[in-house]
C-alpha positions in Angstrom: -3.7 -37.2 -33.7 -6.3 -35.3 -32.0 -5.1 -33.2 -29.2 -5.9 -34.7 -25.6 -9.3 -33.5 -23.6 -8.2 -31.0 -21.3 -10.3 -30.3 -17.8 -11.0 -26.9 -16.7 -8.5 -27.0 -14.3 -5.9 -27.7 -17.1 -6.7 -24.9 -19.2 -7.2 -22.2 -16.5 -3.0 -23.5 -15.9 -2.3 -23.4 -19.4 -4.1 -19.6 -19.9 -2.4 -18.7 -16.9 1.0 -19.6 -17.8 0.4 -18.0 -21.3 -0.1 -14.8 -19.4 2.9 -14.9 -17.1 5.2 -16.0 -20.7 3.7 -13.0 -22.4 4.2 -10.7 -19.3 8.0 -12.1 -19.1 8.6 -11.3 -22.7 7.4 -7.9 -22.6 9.3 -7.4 -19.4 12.5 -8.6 -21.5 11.9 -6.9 -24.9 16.0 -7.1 -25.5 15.0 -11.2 -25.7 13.4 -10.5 -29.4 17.0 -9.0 -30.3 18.8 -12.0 -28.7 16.9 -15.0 -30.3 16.5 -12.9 -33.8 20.3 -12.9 -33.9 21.1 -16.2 -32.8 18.6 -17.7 -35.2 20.0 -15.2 -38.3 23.4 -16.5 -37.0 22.8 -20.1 -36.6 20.9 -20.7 -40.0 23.6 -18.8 -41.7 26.3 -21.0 -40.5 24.3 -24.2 -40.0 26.5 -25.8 -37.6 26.7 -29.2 -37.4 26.9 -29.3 -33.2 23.9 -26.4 -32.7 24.3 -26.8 -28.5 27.9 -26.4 -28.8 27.6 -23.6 -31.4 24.7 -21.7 -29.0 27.0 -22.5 -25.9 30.0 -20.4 -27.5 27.8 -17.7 -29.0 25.6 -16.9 -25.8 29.1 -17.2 -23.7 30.9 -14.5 -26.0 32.1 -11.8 -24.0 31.3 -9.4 -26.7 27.9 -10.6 -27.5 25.9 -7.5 -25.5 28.0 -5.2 -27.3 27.8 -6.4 -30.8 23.9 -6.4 -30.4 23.8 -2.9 -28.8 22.4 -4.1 -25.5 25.4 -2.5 -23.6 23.9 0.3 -21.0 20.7 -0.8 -21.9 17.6 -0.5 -19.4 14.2 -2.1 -19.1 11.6 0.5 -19.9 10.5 1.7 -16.5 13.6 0.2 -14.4 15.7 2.9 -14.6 19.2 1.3 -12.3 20.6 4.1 -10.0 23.5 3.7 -8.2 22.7 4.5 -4.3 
């Protein structure tokens, strides 16, 4: 099927939310190390229930930890206790 006409309107939205995505991401680099694992993880195991297997993993206590995500800072947003 051939993709659906889009106006300029529509693709000025669609490049502008492509922006904002890539902006969030590079904001949230530690997101590459949380979905890497979880896919590693979840093709490994191949669970039959994947929401209730990504419900237990992303709720694990230990999960920031285990990745090496705990004490970590954005780039450029150092926290400082006032």
């Amino acid at each position: 099927a051939e993709p659906l006409p889009m106006g300029p309107d529509m693709a000025k939205k669609r490049v502008a939310l492509a922006i904002n995505n890539e902006e969030y991401l590079r904001a949230h680099p530690e997101l590459r190390t949380l979905v890497n694992a979880f896919v590693t993880v979840l093709v490994e195991q191949k669970p039959s229930d994947v929401a209730g297997f990504a419900h237990s993993w992303f709720t694990e206590p230990g999960l920031a930890a285990s990745l090496g995500l705990v004490g970590w800072e954005r780039p450029g947003e150092a926290f400082e206790l006032a």
